[in-house]
C-alpha positions in Angstrom: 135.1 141.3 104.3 132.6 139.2 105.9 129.0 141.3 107.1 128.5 140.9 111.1 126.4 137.7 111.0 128.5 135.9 109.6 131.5 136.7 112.0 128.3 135.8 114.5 127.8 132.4 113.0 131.9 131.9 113.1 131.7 132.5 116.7 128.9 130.5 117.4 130.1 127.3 115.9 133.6 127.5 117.0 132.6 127.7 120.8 129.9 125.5 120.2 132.5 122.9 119.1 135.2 124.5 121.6 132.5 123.9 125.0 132.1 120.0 123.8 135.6 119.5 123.2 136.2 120.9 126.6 133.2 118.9 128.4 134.3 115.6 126.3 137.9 116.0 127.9 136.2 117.1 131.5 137.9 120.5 131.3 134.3 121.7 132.5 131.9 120.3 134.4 128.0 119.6 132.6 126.6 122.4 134.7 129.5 125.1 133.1 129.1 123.9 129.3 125.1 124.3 130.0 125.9 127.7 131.2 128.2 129.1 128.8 125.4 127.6 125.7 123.0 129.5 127.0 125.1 132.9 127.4 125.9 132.4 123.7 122.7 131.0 122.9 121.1 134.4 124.7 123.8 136.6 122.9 123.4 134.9 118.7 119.3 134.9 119.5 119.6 138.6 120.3 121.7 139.6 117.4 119.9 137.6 115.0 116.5 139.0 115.8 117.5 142.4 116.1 119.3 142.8 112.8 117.4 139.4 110.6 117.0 142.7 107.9 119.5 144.8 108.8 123.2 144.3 108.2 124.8 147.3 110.4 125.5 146.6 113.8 124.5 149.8 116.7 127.3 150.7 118.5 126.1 149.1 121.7 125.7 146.1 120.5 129.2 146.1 119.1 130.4 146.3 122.7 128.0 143.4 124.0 129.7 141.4 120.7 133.2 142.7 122.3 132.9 142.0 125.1 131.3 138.4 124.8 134.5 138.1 122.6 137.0 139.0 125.6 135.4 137.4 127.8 136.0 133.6 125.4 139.5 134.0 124.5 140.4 134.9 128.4 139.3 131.1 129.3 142.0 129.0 130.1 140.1 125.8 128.7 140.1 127.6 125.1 142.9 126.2 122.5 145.0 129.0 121.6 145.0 127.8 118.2 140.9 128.6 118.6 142.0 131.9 120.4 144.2 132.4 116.9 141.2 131.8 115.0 139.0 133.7 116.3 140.9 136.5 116.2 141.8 136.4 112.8 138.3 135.7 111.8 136.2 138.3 114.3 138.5 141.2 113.7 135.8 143.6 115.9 135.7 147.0 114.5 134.4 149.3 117.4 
């Protein structure tokens, strides 16, 4: 089973690559892909800092994880094959 910052990193890179698809197809505008960066940017920075020697997650920052994770796969410009992905790789465990 993979440790939390690793299903971190998955998410990361996948809507990294997921936001430039989009943009690259003009799905979103430069202004959107800037914003949703930085709301994963803040999210990853935050969870790596907080746990850069700890491998258990608190429970509240499960739910920020959670809900950053609902909050992706209800986006209409996301692939459902991505979607798919994600879902079989994140697997949240509240």
């Amino acid at each position: 089973m993979r440790d939390q910052k690793e299903r971190v990193e998955t998410i990361e890179s996948t809507m990294k690559n997921e936001f430039e698809y989009a943009l690259e197809l003009n799905l979103i505008t430069q202004e959107q892909y800037d914003n949703y960066l930085q709301e994963l940017n803040e999210l990853t920075s935050y969870i790596y800092e907080r746990y850069k020697d700890s491998l258990a997650f608190y429970d509240e920052d499960w739910i920020k994880i959670n809900n950053y994770y609902e909050k992706i796969v209800a986006l209409d410009f996301v692939r459902d094959y991505i979607k798919e992905g994600l879902e079989d790789s994140w697997l949240i465990e509240m």
